[in-house]
LUMBADREN-18306 format. One record per atom (N, C-alpha, C, O): x, y, z; residue number from 1; chain; residue in three letters. Coordinates in steps of 0.2 Angstrom, whole numbers, plus 5000, padded with zeros to 4 digits. Each point is the difference from the previous one (the first is absolute). Example, Ala and Ser with C-alpha at 12.3 -4.5 7.8 and 13.67 -1.06 7.14 Angstrom:
BEGIN
(node (5066,4972,5039),1,"A","ALA")
(node (4996,5006,5000),1,"A","ALA")
(node (5004,5006,5000),1,"A","ALA")
(node (5005,4999,5003),1,"A","ALA")
(node (4993,5006,4993),2,"A","SER")
(node (5004,5006,5001),2,"A","SER")
(node (4996,5005,5003),2,"A","SER")
(node (5003,5006,5001),2,"A","SER")
END
This chain:
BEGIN
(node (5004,4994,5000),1,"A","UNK")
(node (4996,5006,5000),1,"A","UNK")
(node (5004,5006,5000),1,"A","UNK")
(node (5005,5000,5003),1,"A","UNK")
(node (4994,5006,4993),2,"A","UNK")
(node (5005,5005,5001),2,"A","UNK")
(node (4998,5003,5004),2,"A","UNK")
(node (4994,5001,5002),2,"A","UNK")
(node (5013,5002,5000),3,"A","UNK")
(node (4999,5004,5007),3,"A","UNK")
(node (5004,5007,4998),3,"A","UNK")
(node (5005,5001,4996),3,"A","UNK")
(node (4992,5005,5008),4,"A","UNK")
(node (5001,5006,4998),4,"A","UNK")
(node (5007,5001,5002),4,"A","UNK")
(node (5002,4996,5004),4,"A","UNK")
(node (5004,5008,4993),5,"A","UNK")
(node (5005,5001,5003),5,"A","UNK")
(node (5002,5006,5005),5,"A","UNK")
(node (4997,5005,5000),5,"A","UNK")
(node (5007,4995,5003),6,"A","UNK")
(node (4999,5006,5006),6,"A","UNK")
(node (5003,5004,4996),6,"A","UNK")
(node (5005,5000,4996),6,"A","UNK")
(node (4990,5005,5007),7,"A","UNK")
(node (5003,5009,4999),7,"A","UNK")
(node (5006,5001,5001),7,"A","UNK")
(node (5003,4997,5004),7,"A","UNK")
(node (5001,5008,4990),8,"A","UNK")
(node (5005,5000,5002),8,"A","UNK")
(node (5000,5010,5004),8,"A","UNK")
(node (4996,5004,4999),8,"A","UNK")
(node (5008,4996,5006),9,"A","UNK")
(node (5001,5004,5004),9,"A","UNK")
(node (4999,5008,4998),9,"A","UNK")
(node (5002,5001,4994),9,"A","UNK")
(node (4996,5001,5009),10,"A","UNK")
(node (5000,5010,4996),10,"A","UNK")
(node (5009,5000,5000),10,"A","UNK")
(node (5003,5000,4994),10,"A","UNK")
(node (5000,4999,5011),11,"A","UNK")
(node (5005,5002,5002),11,"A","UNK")
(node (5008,4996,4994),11,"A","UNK")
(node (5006,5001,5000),11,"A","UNK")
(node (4991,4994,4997),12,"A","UNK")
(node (5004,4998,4995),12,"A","UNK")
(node (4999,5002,4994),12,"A","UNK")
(node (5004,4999,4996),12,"A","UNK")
(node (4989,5003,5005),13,"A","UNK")
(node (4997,5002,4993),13,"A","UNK")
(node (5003,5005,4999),13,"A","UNK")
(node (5004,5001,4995),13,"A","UNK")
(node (4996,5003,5009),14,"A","UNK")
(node (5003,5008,4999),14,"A","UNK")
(node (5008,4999,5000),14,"A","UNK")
(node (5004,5003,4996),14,"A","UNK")
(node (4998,4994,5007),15,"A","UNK")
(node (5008,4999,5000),15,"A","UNK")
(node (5002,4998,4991),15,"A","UNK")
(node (5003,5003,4996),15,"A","UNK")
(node (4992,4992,5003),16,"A","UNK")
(node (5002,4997,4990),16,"A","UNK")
(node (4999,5005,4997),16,"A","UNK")
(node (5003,5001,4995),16,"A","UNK")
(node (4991,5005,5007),17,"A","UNK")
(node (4999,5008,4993),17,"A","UNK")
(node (5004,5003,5001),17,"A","UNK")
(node (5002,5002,4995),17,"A","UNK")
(node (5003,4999,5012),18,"A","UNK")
(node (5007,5004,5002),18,"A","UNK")
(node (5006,4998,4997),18,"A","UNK")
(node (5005,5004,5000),18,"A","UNK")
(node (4995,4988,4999),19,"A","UNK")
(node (5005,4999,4997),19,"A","UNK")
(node (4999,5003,4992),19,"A","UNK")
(node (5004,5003,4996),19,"A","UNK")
(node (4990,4995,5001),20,"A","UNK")
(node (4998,4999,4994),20,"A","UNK")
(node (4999,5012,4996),20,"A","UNK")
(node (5001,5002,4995),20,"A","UNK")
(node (4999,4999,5011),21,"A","UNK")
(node (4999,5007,5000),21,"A","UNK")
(node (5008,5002,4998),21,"A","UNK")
(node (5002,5002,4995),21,"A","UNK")
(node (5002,4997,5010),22,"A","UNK")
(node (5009,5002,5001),22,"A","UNK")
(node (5003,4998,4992),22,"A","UNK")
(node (5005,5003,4997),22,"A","UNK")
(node (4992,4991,5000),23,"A","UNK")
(node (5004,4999,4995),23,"A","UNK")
(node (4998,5004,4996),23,"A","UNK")
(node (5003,5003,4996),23,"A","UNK")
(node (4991,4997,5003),24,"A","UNK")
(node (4996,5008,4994),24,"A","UNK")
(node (5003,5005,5001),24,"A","UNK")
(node (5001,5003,4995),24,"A","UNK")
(node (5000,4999,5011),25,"A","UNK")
(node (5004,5007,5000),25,"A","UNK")
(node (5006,4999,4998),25,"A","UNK")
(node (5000,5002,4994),25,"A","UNK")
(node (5006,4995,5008),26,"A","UNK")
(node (5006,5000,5000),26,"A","UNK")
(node (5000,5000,4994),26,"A","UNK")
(node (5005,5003,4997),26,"A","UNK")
(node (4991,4992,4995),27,"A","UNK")
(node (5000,5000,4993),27,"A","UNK")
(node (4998,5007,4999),27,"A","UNK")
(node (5002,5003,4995),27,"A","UNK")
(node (4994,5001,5008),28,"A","UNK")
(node (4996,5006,4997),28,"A","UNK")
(node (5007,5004,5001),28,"A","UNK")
(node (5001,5004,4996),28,"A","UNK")
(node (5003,4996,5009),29,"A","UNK")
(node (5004,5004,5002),29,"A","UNK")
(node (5006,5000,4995),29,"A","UNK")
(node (5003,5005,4998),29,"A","UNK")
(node (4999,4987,5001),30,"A","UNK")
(node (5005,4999,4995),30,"A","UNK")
(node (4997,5004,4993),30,"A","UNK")
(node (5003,5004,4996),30,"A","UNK")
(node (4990,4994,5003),31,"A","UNK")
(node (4999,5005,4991),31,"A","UNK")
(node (5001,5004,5001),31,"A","UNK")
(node (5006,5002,4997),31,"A","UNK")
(node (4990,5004,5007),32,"A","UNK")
(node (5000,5007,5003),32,"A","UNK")
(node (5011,5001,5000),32,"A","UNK")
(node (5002,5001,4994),32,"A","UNK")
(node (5001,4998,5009),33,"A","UNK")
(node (5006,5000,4998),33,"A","UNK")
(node (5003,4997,4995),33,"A","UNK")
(node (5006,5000,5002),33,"A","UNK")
(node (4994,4997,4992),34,"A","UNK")
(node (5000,4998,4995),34,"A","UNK")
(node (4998,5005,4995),34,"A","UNK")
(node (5005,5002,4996),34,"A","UNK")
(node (4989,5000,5004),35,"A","UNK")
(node (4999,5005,4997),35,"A","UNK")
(node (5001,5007,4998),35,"A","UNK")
(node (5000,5003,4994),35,"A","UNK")
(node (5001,4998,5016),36,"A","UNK")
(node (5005,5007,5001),36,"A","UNK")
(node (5006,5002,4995),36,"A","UNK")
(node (5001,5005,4997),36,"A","UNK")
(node (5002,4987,5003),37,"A","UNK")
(node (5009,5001,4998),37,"A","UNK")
(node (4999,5001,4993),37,"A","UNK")
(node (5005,5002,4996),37,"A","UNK")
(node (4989,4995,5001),38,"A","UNK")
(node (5001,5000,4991),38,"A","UNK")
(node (5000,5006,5000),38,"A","UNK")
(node (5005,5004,4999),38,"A","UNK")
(node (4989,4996,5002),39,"A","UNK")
(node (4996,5010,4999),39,"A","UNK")
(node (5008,5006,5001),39,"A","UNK")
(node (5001,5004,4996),39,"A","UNK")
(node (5002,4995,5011),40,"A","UNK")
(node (5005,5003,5001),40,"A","UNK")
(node (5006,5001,4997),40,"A","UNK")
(node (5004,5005,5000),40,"A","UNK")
(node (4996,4988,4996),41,"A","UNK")
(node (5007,4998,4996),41,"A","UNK")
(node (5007,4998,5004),41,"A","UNK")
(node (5006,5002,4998),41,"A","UNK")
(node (4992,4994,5010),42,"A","UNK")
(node (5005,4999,5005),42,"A","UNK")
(node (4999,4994,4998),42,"A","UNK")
(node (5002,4998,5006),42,"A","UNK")
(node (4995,4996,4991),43,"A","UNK")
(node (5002,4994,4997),43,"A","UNK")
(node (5005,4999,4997),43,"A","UNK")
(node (5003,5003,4995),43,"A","UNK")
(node (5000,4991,5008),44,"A","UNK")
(node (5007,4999,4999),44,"A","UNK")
(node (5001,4991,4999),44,"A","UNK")
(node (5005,4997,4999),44,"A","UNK")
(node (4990,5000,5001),45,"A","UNK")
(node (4999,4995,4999),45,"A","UNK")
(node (4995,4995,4993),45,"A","UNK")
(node (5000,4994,5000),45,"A","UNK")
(node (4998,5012,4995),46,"A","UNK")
(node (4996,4998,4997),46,"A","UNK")
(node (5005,5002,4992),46,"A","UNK")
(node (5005,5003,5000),46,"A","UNK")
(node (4990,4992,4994),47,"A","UNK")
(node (5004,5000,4994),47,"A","UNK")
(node (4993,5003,4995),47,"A","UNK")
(node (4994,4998,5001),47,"A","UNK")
(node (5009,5005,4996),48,"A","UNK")
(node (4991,5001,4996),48,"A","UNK")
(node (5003,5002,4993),48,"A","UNK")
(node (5003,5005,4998),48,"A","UNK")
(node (4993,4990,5000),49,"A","UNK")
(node (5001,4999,4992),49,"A","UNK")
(node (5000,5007,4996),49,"A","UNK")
(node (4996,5004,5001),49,"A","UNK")
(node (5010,4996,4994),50,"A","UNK")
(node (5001,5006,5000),50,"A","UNK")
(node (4994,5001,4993),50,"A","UNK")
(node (4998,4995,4997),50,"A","UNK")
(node (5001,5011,5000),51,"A","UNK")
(node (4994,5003,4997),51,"A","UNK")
(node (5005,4998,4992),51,"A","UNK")
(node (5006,5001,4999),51,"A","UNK")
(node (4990,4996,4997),52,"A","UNK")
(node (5001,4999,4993),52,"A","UNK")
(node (5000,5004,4993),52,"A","UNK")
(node (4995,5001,4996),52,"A","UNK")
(node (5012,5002,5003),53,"A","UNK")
(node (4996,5005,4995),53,"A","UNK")
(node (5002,4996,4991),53,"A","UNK")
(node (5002,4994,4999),53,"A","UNK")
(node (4995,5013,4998),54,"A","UNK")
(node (5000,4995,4994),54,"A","UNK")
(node (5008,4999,4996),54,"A","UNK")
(node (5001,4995,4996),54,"A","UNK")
(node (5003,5010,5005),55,"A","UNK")
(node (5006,4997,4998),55,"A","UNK")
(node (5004,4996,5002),55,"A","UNK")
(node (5005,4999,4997),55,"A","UNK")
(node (4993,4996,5008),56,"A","UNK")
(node (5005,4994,5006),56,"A","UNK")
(node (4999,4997,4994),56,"A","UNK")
(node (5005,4997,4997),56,"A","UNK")
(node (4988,5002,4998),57,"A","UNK")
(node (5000,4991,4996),57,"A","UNK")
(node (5004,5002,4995),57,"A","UNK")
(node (5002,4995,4996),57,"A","UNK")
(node (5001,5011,5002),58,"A","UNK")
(node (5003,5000,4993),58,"A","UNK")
(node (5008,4999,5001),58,"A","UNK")
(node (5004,4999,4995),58,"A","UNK")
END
């Protein structure tokens, strides 16, 4: 016969959205700084394909 499963606790529950919250921020914070540095031009780690004109093919 099935049997209902016990409640899981307010207090764990809320601990799992806090963990699950901390990692949303700390990625929102890396984009948000990521960002920053394109826009500012303090990127020093990125490669970006250079722009193609029409004399390279001849």
């Amino acid at each position: 016969m099935a049997v209902p499963k016990k409640r899981t606790s307010k207090a764990k529950s809320a601990t799992r959205k806090a963990v699950w919250k901390q990692k949303a921020q700390k990625a929102a914070q890396k984009a948000m700084s990521l960002g920053k540095a394109i826009l500012t031009g303090n990127n020093r780690s990125f490669i970006y394909p250079q722009a193609e004109t029409e004399d390279e093919g001849e």
